[in-house]
C-alpha positions in Angstrom: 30.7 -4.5 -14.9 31.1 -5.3 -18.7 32.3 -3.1 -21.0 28.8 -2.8 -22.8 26.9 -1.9 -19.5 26.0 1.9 -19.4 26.8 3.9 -16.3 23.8 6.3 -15.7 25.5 8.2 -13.1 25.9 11.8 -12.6 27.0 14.1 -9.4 24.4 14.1 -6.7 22.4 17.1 -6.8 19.9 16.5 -4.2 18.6 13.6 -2.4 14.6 12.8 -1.2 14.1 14.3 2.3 13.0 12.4 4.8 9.9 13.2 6.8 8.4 12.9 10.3 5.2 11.1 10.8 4.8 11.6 14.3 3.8 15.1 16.0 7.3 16.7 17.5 7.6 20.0 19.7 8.3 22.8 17.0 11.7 24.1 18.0 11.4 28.0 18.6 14.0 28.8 15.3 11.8 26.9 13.1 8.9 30.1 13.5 11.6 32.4 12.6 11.2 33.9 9.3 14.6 33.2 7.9 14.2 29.6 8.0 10.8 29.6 6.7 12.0 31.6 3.7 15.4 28.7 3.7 12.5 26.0 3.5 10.9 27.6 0.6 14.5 27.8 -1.2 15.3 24.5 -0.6 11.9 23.4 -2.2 12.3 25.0 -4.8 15.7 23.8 -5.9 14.7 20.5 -5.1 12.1 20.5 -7.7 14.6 22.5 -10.1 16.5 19.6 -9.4 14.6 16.8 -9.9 13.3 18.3 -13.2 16.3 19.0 -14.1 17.4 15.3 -13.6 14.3 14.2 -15.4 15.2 15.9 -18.3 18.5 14.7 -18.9 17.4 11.1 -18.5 14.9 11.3 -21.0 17.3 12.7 -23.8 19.7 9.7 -22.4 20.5 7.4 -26.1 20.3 4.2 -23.2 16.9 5.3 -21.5 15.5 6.1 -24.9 16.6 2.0 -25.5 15.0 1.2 -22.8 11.5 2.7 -23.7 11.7 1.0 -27.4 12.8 -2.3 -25.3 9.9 -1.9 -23.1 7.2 -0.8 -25.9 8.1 -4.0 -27.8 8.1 -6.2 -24.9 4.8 -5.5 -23.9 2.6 -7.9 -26.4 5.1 -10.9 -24.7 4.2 -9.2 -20.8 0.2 -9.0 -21.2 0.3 -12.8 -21.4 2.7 -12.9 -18.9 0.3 -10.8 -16.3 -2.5 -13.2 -17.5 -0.4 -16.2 -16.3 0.5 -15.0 -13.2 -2.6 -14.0 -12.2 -3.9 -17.4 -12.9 -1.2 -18.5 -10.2 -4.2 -18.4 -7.1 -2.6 -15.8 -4.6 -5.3 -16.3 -1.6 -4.9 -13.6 2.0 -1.8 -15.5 3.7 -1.7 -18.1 1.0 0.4 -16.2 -1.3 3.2 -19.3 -1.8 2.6 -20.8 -4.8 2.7 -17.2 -6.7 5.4 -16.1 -4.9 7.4 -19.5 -6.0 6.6 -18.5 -9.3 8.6 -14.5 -9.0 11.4 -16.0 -7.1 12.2 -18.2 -10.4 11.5 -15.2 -12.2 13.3 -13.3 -10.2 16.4 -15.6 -10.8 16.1 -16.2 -14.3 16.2 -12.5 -15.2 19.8 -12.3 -13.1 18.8 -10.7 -9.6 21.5 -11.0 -7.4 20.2 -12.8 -3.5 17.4 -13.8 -4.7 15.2 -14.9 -1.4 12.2 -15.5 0.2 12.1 -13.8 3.9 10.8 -15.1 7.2 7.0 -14.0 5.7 7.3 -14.7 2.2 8.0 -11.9 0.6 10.1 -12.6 -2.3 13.2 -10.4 -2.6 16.0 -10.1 -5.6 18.6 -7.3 -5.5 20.0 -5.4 -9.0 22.9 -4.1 -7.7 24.3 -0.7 -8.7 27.7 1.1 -9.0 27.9 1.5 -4.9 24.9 -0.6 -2.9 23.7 2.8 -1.7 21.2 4.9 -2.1 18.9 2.1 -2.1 15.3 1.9 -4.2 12.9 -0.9 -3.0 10.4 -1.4 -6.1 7.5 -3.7 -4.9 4.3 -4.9 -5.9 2.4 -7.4 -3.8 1.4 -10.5 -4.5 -2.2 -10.9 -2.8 -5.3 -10.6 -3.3 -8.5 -10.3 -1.6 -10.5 -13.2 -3.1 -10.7 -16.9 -1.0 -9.2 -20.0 -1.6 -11.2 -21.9 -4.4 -12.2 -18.8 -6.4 -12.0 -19.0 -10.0 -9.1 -17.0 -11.1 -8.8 -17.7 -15.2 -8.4 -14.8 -17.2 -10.9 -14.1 -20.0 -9.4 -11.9 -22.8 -10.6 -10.3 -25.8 -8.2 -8.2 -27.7 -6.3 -6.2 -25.5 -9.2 -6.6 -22.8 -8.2 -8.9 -20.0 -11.0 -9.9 -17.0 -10.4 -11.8 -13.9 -9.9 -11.7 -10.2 -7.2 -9.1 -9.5 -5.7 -8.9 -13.2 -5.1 -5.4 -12.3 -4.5 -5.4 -8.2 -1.9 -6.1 -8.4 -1.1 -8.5 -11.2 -0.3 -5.8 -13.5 2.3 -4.5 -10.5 4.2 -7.8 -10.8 4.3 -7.7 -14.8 5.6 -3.8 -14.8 8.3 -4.7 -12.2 9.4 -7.7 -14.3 9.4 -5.6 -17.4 11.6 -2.8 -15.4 13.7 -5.5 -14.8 14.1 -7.0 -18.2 14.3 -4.0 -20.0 17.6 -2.3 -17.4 19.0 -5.6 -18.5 18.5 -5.9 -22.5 19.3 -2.0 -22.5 22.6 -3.0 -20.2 21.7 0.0 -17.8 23.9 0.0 -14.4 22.5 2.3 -11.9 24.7 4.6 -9.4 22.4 3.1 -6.3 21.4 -0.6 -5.7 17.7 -1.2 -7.0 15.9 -3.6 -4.5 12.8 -5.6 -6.6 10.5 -7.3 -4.1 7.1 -9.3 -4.6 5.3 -8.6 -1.3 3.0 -10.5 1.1 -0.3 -9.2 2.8 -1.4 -6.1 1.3 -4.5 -6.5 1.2 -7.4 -6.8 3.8 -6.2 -8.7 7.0 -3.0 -9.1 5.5 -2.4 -5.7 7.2 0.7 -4.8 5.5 2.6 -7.4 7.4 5.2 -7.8 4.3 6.2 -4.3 4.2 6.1 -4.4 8.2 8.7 -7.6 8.2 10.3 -5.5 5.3 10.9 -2.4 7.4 11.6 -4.0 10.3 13.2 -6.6 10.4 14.5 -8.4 6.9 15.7 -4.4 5.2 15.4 -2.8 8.6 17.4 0.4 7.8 18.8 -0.2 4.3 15.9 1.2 2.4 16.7 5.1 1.1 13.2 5.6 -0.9 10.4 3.4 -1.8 8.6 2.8 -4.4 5.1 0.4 -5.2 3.1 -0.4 -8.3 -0.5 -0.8 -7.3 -3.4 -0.4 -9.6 -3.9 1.3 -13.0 -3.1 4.4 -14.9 -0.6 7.4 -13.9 -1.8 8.0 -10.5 0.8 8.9 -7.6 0.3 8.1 -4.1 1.6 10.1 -1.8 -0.7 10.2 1.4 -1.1 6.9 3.2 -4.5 6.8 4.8 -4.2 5.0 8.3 -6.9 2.5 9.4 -7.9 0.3 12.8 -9.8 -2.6 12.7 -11.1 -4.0 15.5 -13.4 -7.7 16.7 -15.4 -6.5 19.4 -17.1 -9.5 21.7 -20.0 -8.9 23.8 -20.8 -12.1 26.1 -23.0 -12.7 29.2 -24.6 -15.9 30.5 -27.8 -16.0 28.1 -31.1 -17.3 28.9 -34.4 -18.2 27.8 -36.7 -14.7 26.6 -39.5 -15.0 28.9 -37.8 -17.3 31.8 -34.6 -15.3 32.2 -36.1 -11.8 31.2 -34.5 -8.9 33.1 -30.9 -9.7 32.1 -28.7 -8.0 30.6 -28.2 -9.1 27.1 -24.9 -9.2 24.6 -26.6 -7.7 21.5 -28.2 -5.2 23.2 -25.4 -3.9 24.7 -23.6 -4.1 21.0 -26.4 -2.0 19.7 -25.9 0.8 21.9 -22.7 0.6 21.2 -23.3 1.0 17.2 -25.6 3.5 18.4 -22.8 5.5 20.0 -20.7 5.2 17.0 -23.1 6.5 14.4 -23.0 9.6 16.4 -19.2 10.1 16.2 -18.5 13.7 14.1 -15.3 13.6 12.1 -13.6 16.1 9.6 -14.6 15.9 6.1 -10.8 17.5 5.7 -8.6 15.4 6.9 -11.2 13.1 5.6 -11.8 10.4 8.6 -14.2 7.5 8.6 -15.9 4.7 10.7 -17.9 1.8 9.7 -19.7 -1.0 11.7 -19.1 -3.4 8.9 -20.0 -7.1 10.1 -22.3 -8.3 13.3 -23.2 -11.2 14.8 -24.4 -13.5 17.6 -27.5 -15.2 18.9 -29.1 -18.8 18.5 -32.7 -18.1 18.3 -35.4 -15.8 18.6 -36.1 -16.8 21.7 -33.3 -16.8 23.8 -31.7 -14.1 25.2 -27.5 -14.5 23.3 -24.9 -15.3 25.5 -22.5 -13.8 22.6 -22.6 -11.0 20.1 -20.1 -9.4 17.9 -19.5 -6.5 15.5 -16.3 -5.8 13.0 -15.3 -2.0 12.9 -12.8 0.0 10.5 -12.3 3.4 11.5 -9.6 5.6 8.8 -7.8 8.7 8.0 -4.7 10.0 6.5 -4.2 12.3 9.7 -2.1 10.3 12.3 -3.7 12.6 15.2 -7.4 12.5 14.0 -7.1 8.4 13.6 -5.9 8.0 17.2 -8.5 10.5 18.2 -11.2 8.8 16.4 -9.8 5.3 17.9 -10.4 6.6 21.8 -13.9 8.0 21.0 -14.3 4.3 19.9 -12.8 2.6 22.7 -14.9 4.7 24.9 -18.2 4.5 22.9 -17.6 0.7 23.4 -16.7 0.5 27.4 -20.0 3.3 28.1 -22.3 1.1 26.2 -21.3 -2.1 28.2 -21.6 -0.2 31.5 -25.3 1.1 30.2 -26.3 -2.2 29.4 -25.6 -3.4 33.0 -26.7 -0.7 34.6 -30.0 -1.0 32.9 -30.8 -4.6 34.2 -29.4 -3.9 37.8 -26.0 -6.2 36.6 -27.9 -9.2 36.7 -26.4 -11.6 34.2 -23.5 -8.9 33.5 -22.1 -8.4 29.9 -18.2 -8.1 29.3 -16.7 -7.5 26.5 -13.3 -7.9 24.5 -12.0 -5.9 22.0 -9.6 -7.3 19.8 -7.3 -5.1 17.1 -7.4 -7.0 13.8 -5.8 -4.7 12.0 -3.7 -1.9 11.7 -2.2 0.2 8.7 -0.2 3.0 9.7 -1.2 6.8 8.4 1.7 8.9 6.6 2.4 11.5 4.2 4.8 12.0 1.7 5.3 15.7 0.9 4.6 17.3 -1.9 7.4 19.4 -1.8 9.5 16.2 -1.7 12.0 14.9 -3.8 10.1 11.8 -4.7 7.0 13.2 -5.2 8.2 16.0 -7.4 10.3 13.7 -9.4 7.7 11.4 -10.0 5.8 14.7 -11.3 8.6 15.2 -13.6 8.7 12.0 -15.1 4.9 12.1 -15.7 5.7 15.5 -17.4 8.0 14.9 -19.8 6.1 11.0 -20.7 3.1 13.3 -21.6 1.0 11.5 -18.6 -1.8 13.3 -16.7 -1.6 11.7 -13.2 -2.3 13.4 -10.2 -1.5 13.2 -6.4 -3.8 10.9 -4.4 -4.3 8.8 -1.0 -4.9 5.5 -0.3 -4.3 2.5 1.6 -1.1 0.8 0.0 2.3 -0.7 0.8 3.5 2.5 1.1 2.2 3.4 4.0 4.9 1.3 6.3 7.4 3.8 4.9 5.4 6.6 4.8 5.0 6.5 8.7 8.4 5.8 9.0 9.7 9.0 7.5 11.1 7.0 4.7 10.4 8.7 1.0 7.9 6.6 -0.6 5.3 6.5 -3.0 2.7 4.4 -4.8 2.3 4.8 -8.6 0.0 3.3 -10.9 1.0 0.4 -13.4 -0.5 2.0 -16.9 -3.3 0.8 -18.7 -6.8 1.6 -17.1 -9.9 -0.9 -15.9 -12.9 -1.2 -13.9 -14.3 -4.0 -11.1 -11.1 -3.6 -8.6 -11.4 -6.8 -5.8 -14.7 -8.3 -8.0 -14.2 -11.2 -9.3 -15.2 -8.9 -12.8 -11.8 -6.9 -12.5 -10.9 -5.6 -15.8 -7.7 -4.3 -17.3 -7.5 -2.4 -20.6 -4.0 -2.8 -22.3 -4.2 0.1 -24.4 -0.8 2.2 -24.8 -0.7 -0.2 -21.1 3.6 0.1 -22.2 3.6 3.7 -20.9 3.0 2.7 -17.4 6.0 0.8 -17.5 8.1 3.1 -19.3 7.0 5.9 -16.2 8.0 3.3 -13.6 11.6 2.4 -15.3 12.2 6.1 -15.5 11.3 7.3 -12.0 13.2 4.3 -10.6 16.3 5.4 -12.2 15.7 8.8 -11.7 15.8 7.6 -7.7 18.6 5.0 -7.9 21.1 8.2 -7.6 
């Protein structure tokens, strides 16, 4: 380490909890009432703690360096997000882009820089000791085809194009974390792990945090962190989601000729039929949607195929899977009605096929992470609030893993329209809160 490089270390004082996603027996002990009154102790010094953290970093002369660097940077980084998001970065085409970070990557020092067996782009800043260690992503996707215009209008500090803010504006912060631990020659006590990530949107299905988690970092991750969309938000609840290709077939027939068969789309739209009637709770929230359909090849003819796309969500592991057998059921019962109706003559079957799958989890509030990232927007002055969605961190999330999303600064409007707006103004705070919490955790 040079002589120049600042050490922001300090004795550990508490560390982010992990959690359980999964339902577990409740040991006996645990309904006692001096543990419960130990749990509230503990939560409470861990936010005492992490405040306390907090507020010694900010008063740090080297973070304080950091925000100037960062402030000034930020009129080079908004043409910098621009480019990149003219690199096209279609679902499972993300290449090209991600060639672009790995240079990037290299050129601002990252130690192993590497692409993994999917193509998520990986660099490592390494700290006093390699552990605890901070992944900070943002993905490189987004949702629109191959062959859609992606050049960047701007007009002052107004910037409009396909996913200049999801998650272009994640890549730029991340690169301006980067830049600005280096020019402010910050050394971390833990190892800070930058990745550009594959597949988070759509039918992606996460699989760059999945081969992240499970394979390439596959338990060297001690917290996580993403940048994904605008503003001071914080993530904390990963909603959950199955998606599923559901196939009706039989043999088909002519309409008047063949007339008493059973017949693909009608079996499909008892089926829908079924699933409108589901009842869910409004809290956890849980959804289902029949979103595409298909089939046939003319009025006339009775189809020999028919099928129907169907995303069913929540951020409650137990209320998904439950939602996910009423499903599975709804499906099977309407088949069986179908055939039963036309005495099985010219039976339907169906296939189901699961297309995608984002795991559910929660990040406490009373966790370390999520009350440090409180903190930090505290003392920065930022209103943010916790939130759910559908984001990287999810993979973590339902791994017990601490993990969060944040937002990248900035606001906007038109997220995955090819209209997608980003509005730089005072857009350096987001990236000031993201260097902050990320050093706050690298400890």
């Amino acid at each position: 380490m040079s002589p120049n490089t600042s050490r922001l270390f300090w004795p550990v004082t508490s560390r982010p909890t992990q959690i359980t996603a999964t339902p577990r027996a409740e040991p006996r002990l645990a309904r006692s009432g001096l543990l419960r009154a130990l749990a509230v102790i503990l939560a409470v010094f861990t936010l005492s703690a992490s405040a306390q953290t907090v507020s010694t970093l900010v008063n740090e002369p080297v973070v304080k360096q950091a925000f100037e660097i960062i402030k000034r940077n930020e009129p080079a980084m908004l043409p910098e997000q621009q480019r990149i998001c003219e690199i096209a970065a279609p679902p499972f085409e993300e290449s090209v882009r991600a060639a672009e970070l790995k240079k990037l990557f290299a050129q601002l020092g990252l130690a192993d820089v590497r692409m993994d067996k999917v193509g998520n782009v990986i660099g490592v800043r390494p700290g006093v000791k390699p552990r605890p260690n901070l992944v900070f992503a943002a993905h490189l996707d987004t949702v629109f085809p191959p062959g859609t215009d992606v050049h960047v209008k701007r007009t002052e500090d107004v910037m409009r194009g396909p996913g200049i803010g999801d998650d272009c504006r994640g890549l730029v912060v991340m690169l301006g974390v980067i830049r600005a631990l280096n020019e402010a020659k910050i050394t971390t006590p833990g190892a800070i792990t930058f990745v550009a990530d594959v597949g988070e949107e759509g039918l992606g299905d996460l699989r760059g945090m999945k081969e992240l988690f499970g394979a390439t970092l596959k338990g060297g991750i001690d917290a996580f962190i993403s940048v994904d969309g605008l503003g001071a938000s914080i993530t904390n609840t990963g909603v959950g989601s199955y998606r599923y290709k559901v196939t009706f077939k039989g043999p088909g027939g002519h309409s008047y000729g063949s007339f008493g068969m059973a017949n693909p789309i009608q079996a499909m739209g008892r089926a829908i039929a079924k699933i409108d009637q589901f009842e869910v709770p409004e809290k956890p929230k849980t959804t289902f949607n029949v979103g595409r359909v298909g089939g046939g090849t003319s009025v006339n003819a009775i189809p020999f195929e028919a099928w129907m796309e169907v995303d069913m969500r929540s951020a409650d592991v137990n209320e998904l899977n439950k939602l996910n057998e009423k499903f599975k059921s709804a499906v099977s019962d309407a088949v069986a009605e179908e055939n039963k109706r036309w005495n099985n003559r010219g039976a339907v079957s169906v296939s189901t096929e699961l297309v995608g799958l984002r795991p559910a989890g929660q990040t406490p509030e009373s966790s370390a992470i999520v009350k440090t990232a409180l903190a930090v927007n505290e003392a920065l002055g930022l209103n943010g609030h916790l939130g759910e969605g559908s984001t990287d961190a999810n993979v973590p999330m339902n791994q017990g893993i601490p993990a969060i999303t944040i937002g990248g600064g900035g606001s906007g409007s038109g997220a995955h329209s090819l209209n997608e707006s980003f509005d730089a103004h005072d857009s350096w705070k987001g990236t000031q809160r993201a260097l902050l919490l990320a050093i706050a955790l690298a400890r």
